[in-house]
mmCIF file as gemmi writes it, N, C-alpha and C atoms, coordinates in Angstrom:
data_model
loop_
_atom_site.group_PDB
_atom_site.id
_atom_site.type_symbol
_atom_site.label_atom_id
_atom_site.label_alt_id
_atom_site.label_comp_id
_atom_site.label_asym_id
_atom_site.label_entity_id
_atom_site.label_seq_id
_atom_site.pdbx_PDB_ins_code
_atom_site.Cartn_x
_atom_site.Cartn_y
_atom_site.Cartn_z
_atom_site.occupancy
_atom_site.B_iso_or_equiv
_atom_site.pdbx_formal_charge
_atom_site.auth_seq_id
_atom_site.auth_asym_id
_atom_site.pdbx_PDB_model_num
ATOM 1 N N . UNK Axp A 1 ? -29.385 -41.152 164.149 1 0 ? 1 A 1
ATOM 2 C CA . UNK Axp A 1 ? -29.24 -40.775 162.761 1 0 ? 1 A 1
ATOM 3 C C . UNK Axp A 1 ? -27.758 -40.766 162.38 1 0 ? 1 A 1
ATOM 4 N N . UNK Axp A 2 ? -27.843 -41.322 161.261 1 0 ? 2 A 1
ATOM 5 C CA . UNK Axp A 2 ? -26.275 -41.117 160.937 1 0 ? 2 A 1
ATOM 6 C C . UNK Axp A 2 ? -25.404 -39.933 160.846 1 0 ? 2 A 1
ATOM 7 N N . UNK Axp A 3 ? -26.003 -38.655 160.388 1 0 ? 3 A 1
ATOM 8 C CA . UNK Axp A 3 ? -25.65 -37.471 160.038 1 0 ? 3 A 1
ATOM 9 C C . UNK Axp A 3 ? -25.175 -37.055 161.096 1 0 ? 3 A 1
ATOM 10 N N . UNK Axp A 4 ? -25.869 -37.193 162.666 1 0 ? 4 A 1
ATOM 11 C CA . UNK Axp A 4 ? -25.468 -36.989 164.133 1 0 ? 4 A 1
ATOM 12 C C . UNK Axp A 4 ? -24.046 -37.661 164.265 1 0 ? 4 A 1
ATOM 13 N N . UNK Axp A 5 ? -24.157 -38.865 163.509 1 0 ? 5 A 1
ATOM 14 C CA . UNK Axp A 5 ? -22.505 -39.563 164.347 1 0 ? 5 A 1
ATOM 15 C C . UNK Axp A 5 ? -21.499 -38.867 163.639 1 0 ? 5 A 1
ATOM 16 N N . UNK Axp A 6 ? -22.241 -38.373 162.13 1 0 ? 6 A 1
ATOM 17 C CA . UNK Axp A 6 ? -21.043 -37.956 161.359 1 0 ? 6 A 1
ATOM 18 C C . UNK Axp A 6 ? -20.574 -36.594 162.247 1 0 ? 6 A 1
ATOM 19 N N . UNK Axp A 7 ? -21.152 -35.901 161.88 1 0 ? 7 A 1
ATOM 20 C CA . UNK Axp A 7 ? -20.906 -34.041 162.607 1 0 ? 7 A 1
ATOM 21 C C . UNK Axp A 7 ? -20.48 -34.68 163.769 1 0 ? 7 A 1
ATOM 22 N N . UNK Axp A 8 ? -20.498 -35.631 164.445 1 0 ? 8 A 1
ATOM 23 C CA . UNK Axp A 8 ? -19.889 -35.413 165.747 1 0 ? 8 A 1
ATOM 24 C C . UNK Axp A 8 ? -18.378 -35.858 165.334 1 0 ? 8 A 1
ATOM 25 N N . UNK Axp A 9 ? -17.953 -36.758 164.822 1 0 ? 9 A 1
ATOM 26 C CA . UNK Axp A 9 ? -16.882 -37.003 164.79 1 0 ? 9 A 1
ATOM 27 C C . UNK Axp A 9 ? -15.865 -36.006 164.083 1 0 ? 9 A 1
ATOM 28 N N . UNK Axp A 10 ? -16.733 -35.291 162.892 1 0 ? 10 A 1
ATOM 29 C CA . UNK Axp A 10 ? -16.06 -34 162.258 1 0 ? 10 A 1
ATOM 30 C C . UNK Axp A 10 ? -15.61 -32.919 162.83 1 0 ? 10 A 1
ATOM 31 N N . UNK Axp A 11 ? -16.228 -32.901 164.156 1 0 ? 11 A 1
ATOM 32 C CA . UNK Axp A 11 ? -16.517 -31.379 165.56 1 0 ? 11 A 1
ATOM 33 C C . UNK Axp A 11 ? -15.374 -32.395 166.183 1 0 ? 11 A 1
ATOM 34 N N . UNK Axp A 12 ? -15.24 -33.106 166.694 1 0 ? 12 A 1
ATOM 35 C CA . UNK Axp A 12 ? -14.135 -33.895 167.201 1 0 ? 12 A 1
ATOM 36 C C . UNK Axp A 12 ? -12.799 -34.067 166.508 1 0 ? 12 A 1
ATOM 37 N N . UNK Axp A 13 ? -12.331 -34.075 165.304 1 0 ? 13 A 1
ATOM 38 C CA . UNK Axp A 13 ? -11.65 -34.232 164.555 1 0 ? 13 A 1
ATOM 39 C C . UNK Axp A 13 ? -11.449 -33.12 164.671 1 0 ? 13 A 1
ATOM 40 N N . UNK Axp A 14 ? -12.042 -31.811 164.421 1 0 ? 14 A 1
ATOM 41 C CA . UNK Axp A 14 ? -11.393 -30.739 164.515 1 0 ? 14 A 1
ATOM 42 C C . UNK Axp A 14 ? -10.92 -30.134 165.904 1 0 ? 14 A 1
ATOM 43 N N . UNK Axp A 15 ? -11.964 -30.53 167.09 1 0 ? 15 A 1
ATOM 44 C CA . UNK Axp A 15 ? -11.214 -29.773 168.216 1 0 ? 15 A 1
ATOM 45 C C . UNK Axp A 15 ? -9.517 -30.959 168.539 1 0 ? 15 A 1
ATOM 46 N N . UNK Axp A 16 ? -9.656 -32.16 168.378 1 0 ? 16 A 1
ATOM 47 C CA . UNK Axp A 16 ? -8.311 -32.768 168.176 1 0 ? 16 A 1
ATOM 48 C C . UNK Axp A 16 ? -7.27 -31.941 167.244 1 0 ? 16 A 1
ATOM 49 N N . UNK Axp A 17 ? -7.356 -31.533 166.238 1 0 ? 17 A 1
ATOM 50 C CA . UNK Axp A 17 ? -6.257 -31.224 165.397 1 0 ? 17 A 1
ATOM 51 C C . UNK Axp A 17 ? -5.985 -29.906 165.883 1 0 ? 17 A 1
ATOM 52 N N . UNK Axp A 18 ? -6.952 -28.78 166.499 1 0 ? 18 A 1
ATOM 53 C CA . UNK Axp A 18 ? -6.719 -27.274 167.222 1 0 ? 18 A 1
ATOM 54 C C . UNK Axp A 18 ? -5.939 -27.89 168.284 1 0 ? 18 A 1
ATOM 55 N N . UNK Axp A 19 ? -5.711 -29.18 169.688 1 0 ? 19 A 1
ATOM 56 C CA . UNK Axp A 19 ? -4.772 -29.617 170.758 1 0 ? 19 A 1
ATOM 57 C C . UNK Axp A 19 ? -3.951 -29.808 170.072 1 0 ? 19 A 1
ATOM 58 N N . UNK Axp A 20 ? -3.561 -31.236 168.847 1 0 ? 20 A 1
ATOM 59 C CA . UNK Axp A 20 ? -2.649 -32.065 168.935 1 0 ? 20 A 1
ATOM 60 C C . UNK Axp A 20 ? -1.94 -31.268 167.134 1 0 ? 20 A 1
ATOM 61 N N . UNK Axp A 21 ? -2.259 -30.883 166.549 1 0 ? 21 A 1
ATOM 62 C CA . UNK Axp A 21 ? -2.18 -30.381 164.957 1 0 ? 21 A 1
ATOM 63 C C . UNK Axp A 21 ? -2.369 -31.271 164.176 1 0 ? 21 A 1
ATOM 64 N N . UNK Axp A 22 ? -2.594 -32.389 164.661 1 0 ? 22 A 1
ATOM 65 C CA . UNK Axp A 22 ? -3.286 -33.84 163.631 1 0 ? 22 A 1
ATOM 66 C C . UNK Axp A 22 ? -4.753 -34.019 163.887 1 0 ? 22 A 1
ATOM 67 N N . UNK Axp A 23 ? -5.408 -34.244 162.698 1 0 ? 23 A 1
ATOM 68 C CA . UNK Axp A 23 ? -6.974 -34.842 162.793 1 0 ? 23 A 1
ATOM 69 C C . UNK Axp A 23 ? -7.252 -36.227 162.784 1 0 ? 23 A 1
ATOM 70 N N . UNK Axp A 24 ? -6.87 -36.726 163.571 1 0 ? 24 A 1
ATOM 71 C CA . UNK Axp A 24 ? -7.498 -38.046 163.645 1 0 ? 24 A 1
ATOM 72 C C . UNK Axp A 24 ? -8.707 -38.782 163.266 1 0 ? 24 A 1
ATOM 73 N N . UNK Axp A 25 ? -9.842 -37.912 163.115 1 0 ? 25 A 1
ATOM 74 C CA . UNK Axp A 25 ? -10.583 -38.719 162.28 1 0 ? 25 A 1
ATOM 75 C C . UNK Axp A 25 ? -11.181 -38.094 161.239 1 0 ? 25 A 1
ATOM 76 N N . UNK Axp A 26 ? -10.133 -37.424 160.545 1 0 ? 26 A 1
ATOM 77 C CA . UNK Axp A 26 ? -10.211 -37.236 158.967 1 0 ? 26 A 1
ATOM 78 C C . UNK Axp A 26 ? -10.669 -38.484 158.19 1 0 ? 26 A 1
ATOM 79 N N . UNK Axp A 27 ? -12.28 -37.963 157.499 1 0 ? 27 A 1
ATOM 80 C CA . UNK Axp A 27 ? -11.85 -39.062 156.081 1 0 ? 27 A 1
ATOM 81 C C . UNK Axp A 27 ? -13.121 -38.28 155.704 1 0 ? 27 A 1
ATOM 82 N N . UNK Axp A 28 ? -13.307 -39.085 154.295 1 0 ? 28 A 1
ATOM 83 C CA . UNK Axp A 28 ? -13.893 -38.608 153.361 1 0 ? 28 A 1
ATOM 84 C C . UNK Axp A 28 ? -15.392 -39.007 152.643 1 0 ? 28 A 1
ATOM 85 N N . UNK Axp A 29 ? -16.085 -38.296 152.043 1 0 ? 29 A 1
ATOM 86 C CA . UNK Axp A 29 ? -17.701 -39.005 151.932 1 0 ? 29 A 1
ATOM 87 C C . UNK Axp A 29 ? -17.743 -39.274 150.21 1 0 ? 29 A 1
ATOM 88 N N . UNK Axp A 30 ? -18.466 -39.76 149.757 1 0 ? 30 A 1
ATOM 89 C CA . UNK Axp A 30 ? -19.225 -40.345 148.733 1 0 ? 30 A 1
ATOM 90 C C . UNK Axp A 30 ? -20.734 -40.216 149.023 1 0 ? 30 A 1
ATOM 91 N N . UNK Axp A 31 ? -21.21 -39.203 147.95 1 0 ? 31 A 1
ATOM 92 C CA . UNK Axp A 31 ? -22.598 -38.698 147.702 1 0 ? 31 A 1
ATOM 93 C C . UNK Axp A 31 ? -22.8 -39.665 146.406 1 0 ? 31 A 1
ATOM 94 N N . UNK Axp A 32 ? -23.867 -40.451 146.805 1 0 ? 32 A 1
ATOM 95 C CA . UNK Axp A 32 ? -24.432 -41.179 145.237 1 0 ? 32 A 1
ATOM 96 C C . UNK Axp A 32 ? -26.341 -41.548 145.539 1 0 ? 32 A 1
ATOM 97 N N . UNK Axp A 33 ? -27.048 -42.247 145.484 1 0 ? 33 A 1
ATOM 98 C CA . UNK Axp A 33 ? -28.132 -42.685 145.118 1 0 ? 33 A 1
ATOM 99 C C . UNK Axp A 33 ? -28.205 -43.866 145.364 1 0 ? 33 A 1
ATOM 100 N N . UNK Axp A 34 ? -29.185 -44.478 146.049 1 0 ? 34 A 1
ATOM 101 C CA . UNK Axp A 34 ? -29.816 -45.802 145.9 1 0 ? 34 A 1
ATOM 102 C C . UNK Axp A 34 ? -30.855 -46.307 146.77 1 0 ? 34 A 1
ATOM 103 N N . UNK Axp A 35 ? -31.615 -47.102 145.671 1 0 ? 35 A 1
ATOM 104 C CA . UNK Axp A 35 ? -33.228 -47.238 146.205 1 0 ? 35 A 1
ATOM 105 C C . UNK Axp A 35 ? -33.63 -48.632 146.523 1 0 ? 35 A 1
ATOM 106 N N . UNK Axp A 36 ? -34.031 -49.073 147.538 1 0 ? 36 A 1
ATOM 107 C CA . UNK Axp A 36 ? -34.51 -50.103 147.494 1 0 ? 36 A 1
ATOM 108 C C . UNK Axp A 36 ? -36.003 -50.521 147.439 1 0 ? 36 A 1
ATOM 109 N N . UNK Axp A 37 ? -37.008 -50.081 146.695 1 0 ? 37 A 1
ATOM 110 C CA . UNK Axp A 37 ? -38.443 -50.064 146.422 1 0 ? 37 A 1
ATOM 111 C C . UNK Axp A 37 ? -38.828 -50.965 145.866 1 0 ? 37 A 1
ATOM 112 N N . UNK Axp A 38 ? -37.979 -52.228 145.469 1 0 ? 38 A 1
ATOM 113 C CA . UNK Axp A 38 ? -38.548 -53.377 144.573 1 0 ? 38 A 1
ATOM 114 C C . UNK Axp A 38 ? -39.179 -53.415 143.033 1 0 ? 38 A 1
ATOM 115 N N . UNK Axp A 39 ? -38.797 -52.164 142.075 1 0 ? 39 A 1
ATOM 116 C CA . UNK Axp A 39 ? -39.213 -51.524 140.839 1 0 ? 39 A 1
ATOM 117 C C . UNK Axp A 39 ? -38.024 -52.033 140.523 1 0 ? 39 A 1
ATOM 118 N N . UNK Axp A 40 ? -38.486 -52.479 138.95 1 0 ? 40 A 1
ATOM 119 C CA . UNK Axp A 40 ? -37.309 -53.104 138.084 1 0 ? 40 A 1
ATOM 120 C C . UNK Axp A 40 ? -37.155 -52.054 136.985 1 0 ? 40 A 1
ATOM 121 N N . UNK Axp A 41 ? -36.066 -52.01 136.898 1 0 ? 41 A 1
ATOM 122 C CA . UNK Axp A 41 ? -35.574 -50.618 136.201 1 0 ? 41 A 1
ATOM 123 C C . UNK Axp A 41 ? -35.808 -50.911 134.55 1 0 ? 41 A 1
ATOM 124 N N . UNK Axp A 42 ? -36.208 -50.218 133.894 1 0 ? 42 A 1
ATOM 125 C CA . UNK Axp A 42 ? -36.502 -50.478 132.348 1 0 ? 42 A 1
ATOM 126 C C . UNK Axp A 42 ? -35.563 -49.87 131.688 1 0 ? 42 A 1
């Protein structure tokens, strides 16, 4: 699942930045919508 790779790398990113004081794999999400069901939108 994707959500698994995410939280892991976020739990990682943070125990990195508590050793080193940089987060290395800081970045950022985009919440939006989209369907692929084959319905043509009116």
């Amino acid at each position: 699942m994707l959500t698994t790779y995410l939280r892991e790398g976020l739990k990682r990113g943070l125990e990195q930045e508590a050793k080193l004081g940089v987060n290395p794999f800081k970045f950022g999400f985009v919440g939006s919508t989209d369907v692929h069901n084959s319905l043509m939108a009116i």
